[in-house]
Backbone bond lengths (Angstrom), bond angles and torsions (degrees), N, CA, C in turn:
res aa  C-N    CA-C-N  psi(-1)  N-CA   C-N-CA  omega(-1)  CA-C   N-CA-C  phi
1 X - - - 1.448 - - 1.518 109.10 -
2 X 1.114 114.44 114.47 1.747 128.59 158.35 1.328 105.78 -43.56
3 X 1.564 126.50 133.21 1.605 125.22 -176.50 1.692 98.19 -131.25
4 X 1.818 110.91 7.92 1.425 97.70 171.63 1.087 98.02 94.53
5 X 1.464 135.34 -53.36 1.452 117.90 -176.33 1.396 130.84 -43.84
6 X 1.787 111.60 -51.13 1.153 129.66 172.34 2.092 122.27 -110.60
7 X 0.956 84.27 125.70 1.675 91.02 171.67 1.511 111.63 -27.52
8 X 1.387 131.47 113.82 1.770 114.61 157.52 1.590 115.68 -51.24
9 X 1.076 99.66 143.67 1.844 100.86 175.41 1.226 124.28 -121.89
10 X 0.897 104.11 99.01 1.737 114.65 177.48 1.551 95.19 -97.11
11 X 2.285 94.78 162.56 1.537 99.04 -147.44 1.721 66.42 -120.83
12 X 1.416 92.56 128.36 1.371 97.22 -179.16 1.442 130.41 -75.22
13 X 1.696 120.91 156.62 1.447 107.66 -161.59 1.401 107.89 -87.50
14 X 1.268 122.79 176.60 1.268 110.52 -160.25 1.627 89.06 -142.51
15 X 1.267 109.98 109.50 1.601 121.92 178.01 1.419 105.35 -92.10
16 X 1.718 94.11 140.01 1.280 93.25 -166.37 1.644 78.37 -108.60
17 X 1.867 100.91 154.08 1.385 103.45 -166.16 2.228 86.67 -136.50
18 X 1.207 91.54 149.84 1.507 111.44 -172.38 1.945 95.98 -91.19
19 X 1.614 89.91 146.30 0.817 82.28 -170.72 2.026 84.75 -142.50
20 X 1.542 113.80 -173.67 1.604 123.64 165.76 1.056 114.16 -26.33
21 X 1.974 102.35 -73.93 1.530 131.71 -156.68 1.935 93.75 -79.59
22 X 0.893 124.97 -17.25 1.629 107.77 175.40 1.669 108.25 -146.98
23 X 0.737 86.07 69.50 1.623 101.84 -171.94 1.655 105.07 -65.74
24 X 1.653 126.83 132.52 1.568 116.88 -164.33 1.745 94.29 -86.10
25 X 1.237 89.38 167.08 2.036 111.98 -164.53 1.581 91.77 -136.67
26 X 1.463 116.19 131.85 1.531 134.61 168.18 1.403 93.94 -71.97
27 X 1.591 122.69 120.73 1.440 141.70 148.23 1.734 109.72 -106.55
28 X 1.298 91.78 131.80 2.025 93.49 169.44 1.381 104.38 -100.15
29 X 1.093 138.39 101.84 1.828 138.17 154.75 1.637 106.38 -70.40
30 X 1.130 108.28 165.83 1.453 137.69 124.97 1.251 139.57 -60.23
31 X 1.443 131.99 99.17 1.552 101.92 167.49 1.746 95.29 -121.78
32 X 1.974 103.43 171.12 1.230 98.43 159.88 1.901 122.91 -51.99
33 X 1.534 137.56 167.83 1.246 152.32 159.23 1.495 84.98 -51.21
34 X 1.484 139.36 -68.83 1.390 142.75 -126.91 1.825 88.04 -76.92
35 X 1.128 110.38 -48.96 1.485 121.14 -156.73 1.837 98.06 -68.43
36 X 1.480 112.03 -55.45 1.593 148.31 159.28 1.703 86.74 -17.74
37 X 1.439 124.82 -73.62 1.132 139.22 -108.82 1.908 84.37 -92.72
38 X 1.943 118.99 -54.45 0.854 151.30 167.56 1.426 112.35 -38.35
39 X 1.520 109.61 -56.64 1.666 102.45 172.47 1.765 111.26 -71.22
40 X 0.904 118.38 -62.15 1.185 108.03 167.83 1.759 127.76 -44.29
41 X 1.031 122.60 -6.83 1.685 133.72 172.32 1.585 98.35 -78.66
42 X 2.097 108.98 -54.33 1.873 106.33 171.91 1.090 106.31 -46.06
43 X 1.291 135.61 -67.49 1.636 137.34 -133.74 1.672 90.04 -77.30
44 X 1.330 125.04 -57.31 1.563 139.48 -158.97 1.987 89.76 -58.13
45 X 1.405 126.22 -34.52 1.824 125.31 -179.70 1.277 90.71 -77.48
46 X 1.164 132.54 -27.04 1.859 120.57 -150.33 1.449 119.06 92.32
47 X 1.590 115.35 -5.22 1.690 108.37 -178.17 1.344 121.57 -75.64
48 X 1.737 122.78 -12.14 1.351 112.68 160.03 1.769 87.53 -126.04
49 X 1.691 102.58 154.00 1.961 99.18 166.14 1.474 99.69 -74.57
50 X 1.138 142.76 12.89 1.612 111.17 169.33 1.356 105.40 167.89
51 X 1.121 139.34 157.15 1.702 156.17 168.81 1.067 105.69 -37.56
52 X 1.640 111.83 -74.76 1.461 108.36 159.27 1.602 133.76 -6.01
53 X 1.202 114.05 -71.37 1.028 120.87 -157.70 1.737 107.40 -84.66
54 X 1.710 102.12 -32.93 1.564 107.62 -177.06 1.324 109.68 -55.57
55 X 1.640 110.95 -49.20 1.726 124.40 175.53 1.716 107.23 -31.54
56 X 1.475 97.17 -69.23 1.605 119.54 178.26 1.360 123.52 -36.39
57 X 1.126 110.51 -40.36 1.327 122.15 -175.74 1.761 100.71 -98.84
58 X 0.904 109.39 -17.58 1.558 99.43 -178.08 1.819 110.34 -94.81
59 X 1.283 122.26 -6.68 1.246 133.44 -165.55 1.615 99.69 -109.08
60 X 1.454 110.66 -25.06 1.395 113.08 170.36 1.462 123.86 -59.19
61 X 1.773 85.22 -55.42 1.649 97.88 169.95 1.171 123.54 -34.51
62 X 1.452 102.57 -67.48 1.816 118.58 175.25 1.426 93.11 -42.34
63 X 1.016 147.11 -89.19 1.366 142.31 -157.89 1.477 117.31 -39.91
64 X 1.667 111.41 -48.61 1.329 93.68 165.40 1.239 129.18 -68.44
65 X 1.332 117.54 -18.55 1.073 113.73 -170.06 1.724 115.78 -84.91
66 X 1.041 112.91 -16.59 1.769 133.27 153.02 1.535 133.07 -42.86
67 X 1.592 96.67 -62.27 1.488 121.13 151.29 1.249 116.26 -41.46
68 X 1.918 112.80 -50.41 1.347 108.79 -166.02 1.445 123.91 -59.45
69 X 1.760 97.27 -37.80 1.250 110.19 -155.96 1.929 90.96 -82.29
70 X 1.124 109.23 -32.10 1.664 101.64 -179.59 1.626 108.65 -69.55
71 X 0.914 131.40 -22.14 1.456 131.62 176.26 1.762 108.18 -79.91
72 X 1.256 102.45 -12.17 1.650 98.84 -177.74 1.596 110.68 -106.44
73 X 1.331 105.88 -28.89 1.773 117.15 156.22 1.138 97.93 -44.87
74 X 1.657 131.86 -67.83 1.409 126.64 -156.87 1.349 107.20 -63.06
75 X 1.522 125.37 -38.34 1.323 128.29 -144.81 2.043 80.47 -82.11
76 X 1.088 124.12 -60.58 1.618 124.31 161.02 1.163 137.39 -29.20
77 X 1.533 114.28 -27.11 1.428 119.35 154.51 1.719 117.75 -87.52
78 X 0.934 102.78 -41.23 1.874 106.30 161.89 1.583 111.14 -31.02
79 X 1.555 94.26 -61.22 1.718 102.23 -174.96 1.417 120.55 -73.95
80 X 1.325 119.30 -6.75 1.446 117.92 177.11 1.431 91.81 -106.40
81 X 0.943 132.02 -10.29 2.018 120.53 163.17 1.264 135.61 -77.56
82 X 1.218 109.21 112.16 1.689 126.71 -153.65 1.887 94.14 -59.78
83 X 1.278 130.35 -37.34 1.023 144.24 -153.36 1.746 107.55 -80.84
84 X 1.549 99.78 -51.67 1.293 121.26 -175.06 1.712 103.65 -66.14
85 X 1.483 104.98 -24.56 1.848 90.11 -158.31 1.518 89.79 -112.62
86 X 1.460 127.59 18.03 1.244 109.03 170.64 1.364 98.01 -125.74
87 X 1.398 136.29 11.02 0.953 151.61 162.35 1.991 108.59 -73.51
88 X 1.275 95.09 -51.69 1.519 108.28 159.31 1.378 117.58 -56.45
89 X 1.116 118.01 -81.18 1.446 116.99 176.15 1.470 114.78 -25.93
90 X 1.454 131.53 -30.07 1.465 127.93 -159.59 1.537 85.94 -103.37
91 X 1.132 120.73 -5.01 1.446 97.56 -179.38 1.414 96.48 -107.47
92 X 1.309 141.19 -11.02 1.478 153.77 179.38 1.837 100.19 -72.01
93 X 1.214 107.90 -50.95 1.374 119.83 167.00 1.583 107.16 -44.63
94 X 1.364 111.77 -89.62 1.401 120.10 -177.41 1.607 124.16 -38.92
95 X 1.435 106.96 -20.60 1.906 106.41 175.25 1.751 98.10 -95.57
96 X 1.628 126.69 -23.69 1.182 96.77 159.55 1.564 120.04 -84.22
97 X 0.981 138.44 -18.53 1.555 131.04 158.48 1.477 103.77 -43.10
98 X 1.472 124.99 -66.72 1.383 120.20 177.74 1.537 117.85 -45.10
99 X 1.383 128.92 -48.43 1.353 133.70 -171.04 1.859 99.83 -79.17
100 X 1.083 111.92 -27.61 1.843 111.72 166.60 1.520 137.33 -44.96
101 X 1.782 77.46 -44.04 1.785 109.27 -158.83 1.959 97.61 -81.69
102 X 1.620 99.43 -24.05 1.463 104.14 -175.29 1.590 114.61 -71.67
103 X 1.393 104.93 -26.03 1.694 105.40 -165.49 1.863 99.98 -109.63
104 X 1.291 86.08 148.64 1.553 103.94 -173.21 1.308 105.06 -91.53
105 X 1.274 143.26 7.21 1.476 131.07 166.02 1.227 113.23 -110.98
């Protein structure tokens, strides 16, 4: 309960607005009723403005989170390559020679 002292704070919604460079495209999915039922429960409180956008934002995620995991495969094969990490090392060498050559003691 708000008593007036302090402002209520709501986290404001964040409309996503179309633009040239990403202009929105009609897709028909599938989802389960249960899942169906759930997004529509957010939008119907006010915690997302609309289906639309919950989908959108939830398919992004997945994507980053796709990317993520492929960028960390790579970063894992880097580190198991005998070639790659002594290739590093010689260049780890050479910036402390550089950072050496700078100081006078």
């Amino acid at each position: 309960m708000n008593t007036g002292a302090f402002p209520a704070v709501h986290a404001p919604i964040r409309r996503r607005r179309s633009s040239a460079a990403h202009p929105l495209k009609k897709l028909t999915v599938q989802l389960s009723e249960s899942v169906v039922d759930a997004i529509k429960a957010l939008v119907s409180i006010g915690e997302v403005p609309s289906t639309s956008v919950f989908v959108e934002n939830a398919v992004r995620a997945g994507l980053r989170e796709r990317r993520r995991t492929k960028i960390y495969a790579a970063y894992e094969e880097a580190a198991n390559d005998p070639a790659f990490i002594a290739d590093v090392n010689a260049d780890m060498r050479a910036f402390d020679n550089t950072l050496r050559d700078g100081f006078a003691g």
